[in-house]
C-alpha positions as CSV (number, residue, x, y, z in Angstrom):
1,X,97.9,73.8,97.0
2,X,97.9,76.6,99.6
3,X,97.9,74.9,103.3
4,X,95.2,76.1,105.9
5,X,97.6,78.5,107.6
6,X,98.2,80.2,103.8
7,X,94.6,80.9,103.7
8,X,93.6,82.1,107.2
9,X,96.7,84.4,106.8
10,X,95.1,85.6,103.1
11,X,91.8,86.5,105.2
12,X,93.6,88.0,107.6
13,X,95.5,90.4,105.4
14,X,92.0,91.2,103.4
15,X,90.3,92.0,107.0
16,X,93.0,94.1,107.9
17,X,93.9,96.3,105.1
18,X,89.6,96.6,105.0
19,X,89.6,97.4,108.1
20,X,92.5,99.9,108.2
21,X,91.2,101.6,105.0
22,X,87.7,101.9,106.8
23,X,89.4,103.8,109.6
24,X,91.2,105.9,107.7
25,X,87.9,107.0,105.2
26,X,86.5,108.3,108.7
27,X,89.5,110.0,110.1
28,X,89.8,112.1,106.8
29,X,86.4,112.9,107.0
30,X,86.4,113.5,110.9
31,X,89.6,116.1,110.6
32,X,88.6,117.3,106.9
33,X,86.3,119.9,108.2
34,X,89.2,122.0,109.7
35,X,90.2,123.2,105.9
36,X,91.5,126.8,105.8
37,X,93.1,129.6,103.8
38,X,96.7,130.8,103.9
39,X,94.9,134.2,105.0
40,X,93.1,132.0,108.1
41,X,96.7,130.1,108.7
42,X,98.3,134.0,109.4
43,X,95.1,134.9,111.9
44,X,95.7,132.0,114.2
45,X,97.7,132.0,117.5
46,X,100.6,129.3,117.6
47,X,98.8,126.7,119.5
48,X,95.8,126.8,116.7
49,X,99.0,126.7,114.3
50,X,100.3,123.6,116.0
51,X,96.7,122.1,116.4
52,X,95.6,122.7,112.7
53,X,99.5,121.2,111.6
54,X,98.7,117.8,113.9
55,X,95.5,117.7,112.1
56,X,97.1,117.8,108.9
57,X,99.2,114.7,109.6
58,X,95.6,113.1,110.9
59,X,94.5,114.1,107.0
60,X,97.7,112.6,105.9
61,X,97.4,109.2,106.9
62,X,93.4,109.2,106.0
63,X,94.1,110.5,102.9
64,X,95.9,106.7,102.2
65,X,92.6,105.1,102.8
66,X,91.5,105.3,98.9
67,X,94.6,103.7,97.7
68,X,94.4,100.9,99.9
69,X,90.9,100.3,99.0
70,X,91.4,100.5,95.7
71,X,94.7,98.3,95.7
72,X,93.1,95.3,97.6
73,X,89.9,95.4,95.6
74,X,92.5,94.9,92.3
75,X,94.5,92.2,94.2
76,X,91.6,90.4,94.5
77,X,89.2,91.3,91.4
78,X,92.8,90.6,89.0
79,X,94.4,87.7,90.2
80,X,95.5,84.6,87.4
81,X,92.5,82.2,88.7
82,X,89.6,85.0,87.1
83,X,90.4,85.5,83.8
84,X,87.9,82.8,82.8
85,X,85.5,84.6,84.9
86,X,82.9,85.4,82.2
87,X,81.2,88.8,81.7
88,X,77.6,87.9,82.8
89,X,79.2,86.2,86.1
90,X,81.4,89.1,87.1
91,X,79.0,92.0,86.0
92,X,75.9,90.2,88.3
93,X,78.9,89.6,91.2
94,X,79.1,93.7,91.0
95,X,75.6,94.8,90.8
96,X,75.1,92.7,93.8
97,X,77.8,94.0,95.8
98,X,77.2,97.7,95.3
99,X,74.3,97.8,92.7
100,X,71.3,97.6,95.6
101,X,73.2,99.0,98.4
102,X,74.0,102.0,96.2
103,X,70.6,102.7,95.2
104,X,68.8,102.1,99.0
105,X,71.4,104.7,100.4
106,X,70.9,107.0,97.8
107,X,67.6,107.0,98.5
108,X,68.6,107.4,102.5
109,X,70.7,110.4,101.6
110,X,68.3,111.8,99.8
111,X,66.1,111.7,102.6
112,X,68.6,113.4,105.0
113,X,69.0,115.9,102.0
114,X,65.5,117.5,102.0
115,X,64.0,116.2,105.3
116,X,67.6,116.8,108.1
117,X,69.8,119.4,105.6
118,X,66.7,121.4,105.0
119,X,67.5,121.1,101.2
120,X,64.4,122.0,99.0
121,X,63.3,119.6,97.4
122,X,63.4,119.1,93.3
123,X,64.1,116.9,90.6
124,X,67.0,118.8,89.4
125,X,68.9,117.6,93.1
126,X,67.9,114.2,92.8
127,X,68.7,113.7,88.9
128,X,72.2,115.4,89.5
129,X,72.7,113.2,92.7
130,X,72.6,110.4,90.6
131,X,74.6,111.2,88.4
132,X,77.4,112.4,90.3
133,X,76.9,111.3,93.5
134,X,73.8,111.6,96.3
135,X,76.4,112.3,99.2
136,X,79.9,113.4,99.0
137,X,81.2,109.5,100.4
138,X,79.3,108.6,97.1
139,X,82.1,109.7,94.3
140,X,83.9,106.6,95.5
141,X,81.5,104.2,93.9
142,X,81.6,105.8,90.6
143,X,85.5,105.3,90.5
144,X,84.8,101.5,91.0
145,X,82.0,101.3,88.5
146,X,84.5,102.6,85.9
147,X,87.4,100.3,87.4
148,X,84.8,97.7,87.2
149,X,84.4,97.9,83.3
150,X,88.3,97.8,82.6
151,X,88.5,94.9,84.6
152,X,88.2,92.1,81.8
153,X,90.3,94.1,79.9
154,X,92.9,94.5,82.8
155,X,92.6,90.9,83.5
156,X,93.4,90.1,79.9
157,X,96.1,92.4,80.1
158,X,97.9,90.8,83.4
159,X,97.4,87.1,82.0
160,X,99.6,88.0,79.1
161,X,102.0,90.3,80.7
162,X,105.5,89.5,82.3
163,X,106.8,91.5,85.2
164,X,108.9,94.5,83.0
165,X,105.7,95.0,81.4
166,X,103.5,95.6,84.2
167,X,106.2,97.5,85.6
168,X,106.6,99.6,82.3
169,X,102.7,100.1,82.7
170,X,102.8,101.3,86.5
171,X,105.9,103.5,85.8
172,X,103.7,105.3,83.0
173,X,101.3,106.0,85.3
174,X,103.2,107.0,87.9
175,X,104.8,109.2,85.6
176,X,101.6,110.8,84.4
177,X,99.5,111.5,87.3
178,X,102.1,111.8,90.0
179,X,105.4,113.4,88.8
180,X,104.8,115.5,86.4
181,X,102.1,117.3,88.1
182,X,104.6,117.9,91.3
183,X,107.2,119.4,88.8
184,X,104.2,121.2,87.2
185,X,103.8,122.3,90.9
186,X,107.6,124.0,91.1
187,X,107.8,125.2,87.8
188,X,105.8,127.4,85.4
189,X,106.3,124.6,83.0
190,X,104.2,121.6,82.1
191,X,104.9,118.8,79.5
192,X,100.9,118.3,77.7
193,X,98.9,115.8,79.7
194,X,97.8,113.8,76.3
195,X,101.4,112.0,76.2
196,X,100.6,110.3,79.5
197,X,97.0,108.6,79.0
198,X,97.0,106.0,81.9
199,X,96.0,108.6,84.0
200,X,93.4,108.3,87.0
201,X,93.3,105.5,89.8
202,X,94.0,102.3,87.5
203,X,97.3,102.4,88.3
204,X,96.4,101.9,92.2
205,X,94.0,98.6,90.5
206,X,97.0,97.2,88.7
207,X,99.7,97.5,91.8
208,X,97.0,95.7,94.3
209,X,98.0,92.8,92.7
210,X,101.9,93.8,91.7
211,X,102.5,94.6,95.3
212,X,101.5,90.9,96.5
213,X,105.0,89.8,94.9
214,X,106.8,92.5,96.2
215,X,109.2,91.8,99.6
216,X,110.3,94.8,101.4
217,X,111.9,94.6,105.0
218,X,109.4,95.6,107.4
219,X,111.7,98.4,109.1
220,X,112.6,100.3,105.9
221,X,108.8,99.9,105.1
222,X,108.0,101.5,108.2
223,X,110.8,104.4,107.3
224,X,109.2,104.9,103.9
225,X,105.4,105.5,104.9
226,X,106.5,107.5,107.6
227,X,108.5,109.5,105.5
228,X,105.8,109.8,102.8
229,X,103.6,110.4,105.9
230,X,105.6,113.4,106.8
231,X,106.1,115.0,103.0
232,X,102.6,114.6,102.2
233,X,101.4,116.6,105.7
234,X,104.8,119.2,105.6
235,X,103.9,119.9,101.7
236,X,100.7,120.8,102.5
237,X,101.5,123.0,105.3
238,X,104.2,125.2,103.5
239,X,101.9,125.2,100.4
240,X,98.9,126.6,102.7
241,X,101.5,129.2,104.7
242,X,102.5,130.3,101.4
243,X,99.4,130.8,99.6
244,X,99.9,128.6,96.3
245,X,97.2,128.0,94.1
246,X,97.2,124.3,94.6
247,X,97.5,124.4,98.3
248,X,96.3,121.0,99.2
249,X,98.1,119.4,95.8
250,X,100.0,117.2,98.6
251,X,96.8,116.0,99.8
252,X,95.7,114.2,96.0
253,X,94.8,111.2,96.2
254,X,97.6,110.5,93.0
255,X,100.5,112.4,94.6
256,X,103.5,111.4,94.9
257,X,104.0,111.4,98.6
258,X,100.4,110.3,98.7
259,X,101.4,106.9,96.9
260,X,104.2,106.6,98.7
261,X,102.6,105.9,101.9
262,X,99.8,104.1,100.7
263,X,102.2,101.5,98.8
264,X,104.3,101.1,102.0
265,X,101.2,101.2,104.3
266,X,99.9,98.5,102.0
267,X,103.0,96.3,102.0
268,X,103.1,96.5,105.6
269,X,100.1,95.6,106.9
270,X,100.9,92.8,104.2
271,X,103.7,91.8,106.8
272,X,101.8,91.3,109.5
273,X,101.4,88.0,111.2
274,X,97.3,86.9,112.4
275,X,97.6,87.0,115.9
276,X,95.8,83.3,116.1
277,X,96.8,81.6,112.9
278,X,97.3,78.6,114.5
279,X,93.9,78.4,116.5
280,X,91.5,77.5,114.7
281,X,88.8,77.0,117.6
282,X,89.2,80.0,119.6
283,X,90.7,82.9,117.5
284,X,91.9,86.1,118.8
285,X,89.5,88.3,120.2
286,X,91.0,91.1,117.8
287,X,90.6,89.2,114.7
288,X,87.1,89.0,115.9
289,X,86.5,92.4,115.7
290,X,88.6,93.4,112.7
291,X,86.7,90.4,110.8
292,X,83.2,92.3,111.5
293,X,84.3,95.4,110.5
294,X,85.7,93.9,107.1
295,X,82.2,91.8,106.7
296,X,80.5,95.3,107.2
297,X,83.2,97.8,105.6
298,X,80.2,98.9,102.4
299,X,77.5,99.5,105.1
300,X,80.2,101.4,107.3
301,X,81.3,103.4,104.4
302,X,77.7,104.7,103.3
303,X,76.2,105.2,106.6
304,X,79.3,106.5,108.7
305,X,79.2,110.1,107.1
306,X,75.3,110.8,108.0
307,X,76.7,109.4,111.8
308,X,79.2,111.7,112.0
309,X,77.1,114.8,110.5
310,X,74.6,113.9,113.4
311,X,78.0,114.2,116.3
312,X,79.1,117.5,114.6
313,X,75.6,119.2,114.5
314,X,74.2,118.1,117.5
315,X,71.2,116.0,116.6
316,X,71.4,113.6,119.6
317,X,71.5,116.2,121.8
318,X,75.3,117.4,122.1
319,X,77.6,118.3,120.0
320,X,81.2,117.0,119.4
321,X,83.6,118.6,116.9
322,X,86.5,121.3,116.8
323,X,84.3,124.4,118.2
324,X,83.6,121.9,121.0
325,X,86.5,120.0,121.6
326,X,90.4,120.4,120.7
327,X,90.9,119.5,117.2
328,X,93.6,117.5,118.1
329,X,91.8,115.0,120.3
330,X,88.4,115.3,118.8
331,X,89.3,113.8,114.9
332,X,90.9,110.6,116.3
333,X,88.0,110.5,119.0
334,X,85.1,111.0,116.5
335,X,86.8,108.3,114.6
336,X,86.4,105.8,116.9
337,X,83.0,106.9,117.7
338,X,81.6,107.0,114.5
339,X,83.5,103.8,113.5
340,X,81.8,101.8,116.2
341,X,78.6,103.2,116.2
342,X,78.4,103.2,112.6
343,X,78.9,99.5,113.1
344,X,76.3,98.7,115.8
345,X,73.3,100.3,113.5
346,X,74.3,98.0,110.2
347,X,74.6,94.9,112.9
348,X,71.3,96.4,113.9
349,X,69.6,96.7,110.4
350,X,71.4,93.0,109.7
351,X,69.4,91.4,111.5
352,X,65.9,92.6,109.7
353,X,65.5,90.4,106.7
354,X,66.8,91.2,103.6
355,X,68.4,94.0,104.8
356,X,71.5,92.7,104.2
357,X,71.6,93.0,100.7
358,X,70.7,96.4,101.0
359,X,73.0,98.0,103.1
360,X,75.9,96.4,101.4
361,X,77.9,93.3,103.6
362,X,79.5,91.0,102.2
């Protein structure tokens, strides 16, 4: 049996790969409006040059975000203790963590749609925004719903399944969606897509809980997510100067440099000792806060977008974005900002009854 200092560091890790992951969704989003041509790259001076390339590295570590998201919701949804976790249980476990909270902010965004964005209203906006999404933050909950239905099967799968096989199974996918696409990528040829079908972001499910056996020495982990870090942000900018078709290809959420990071970023923070592991009265003021902003990561994750429209656009009274501010301080300022005031409202809303369910905490 797992002693007490086992489990607090368990919660710890969840918390803080939640929390990272959280902070990464906004910094994409906060440094994802500054998306440009290869014709706009040649019409800027070289300090918007230099300001756009820093805010390509801000995209290149938010891009990670998904991935680690995605791998600690399959650490945790396909480990050995439940696989006799019946079908009724686990589908009722789902529609309660992201059944209501995804219909009460559809219906918010859909709101913001017609009566904020000015959107005219019709049938035709709301049928199509629920089926592919009311917001753009949205598309992530469709990827889970379809993760969500392979996970008996997946469970199933691992149960029976020694290490070379699940290795065999992640090099497949790796294979399918990540390399042969970059070759693709540098030459005109491409081997047919139908010999590779574990294709999409299952493989990121399966090596959540793969990665928990895996031991990597902190420094060379730190060398490798910097360097896919790097690739995935200089790929995109010589892609962009040069005008190819697939000019943010780097940026995928399956690329190669793009996995790379995210399994090293994940493995890391894996690595990381809780600060007050051993207090069990009085722990750390900063496992405090990353705690609350785990509890809170599904309310954060719907609402922080509409937050960080209303900074951009003005709608409290002043604006703050690139036009406004340098681009290079304002994405890692609006972060924070929108990260912590996102917070405060779903603490807010928390605290009216019932609203908990609603607005998605766990």
């Amino acid at each position: 049996m797992e002693n007490l200092t086992q489990l607090r560091s368990r919660a710890f890790h969840v918390d803080l790969i939640r929390t990272t992951a959280m902070f990464g969704v906004i910094l994409l989003h906060s440094a994802g409006q500054w998306i440009i041509t290869s014709e706009e790259i040649n019409q800027l001076t070289p300090l918007g040059i230099a300001n756009w390339a820093i805010v390509d590295f801000y995209q290149a570590f938010g891009v990670i975000s998904v991935p680690l998201f995605l791998m600690l919701t399959g650490a945790l949804l396909l480990k050995p203790e439940k696989q006799n976790e019946s079908l009724s249980v686990f589908f009722k476990k789902r529609w309660a963590r992201i059944g209501l909270p995804f219909i009460f902010w559809a219906a918010v965004y859909f709101v913001w749609d017609f009566d904020v964005q000015n959107i005219p209203f019709s049938l035709g906006v709301i049928t199509q925004g629920i089926l592919n999404g009311a917001y753009l933050q949205f598309w992530y909950i469709y990827v889970l719903v379809g993760l969500y239905l392979l996970t008996p099967l997946l469970r199933a799968f691992l149960v029976k399944a020694d290490q070379p096989l699940i290795k065999y199974f992640l090099i497949l996918w790796l294979i399918g969606v990540a390399i042969l696409p970059f070759f693709g990528l540098l030459t005109p040829f491409m081997l047919n897509s139908n010999v590779f079908v574990i294709s999409g972001f299952v493989g990121y499910f399966v090596l959540g809980t793969y990665l928990t056996t895996v031991k990597i020495r902190r420094s060379l982990l730190c060398i490798l997510m910097t360097i896919g870090l790097a690739l995935t942000a200089f790929g995109t900018y010589m892609l962009v100067v040069t005008g190819g078709a697939q000019m943010y290809f780097f940026q995928e959420y399956i690329s190669p440099t793009v996995i790379l990071a995210a399994v090293m970023m994940f493995l890391m923070l894996l690595t990381i000792k809780p600060p007050s592991v051993q207090q069990e009265t009085s722990p750390h003021k900063g496992n405090k806060l990353i705690k609350v902003i785990s509890e809170n990561t599904l309310g954060i994750f719907f609402l922080h977008v509409m937050v960080l429209e209303s900074f951009q656009n003005g709608y409290f009274g002043f604006a703050i974005n690139r036009n406004t501010l340098n681009p290079i301080i304002e994405a890692p300022l609006m972060t924070v900002i929108v990260l912590f005031a996102s917070l405060a409202i779903i603490l807010v809303l928390k605290k009216i009854p019932y609203m908990d369910r609603l607005i998605g905490c766990i």
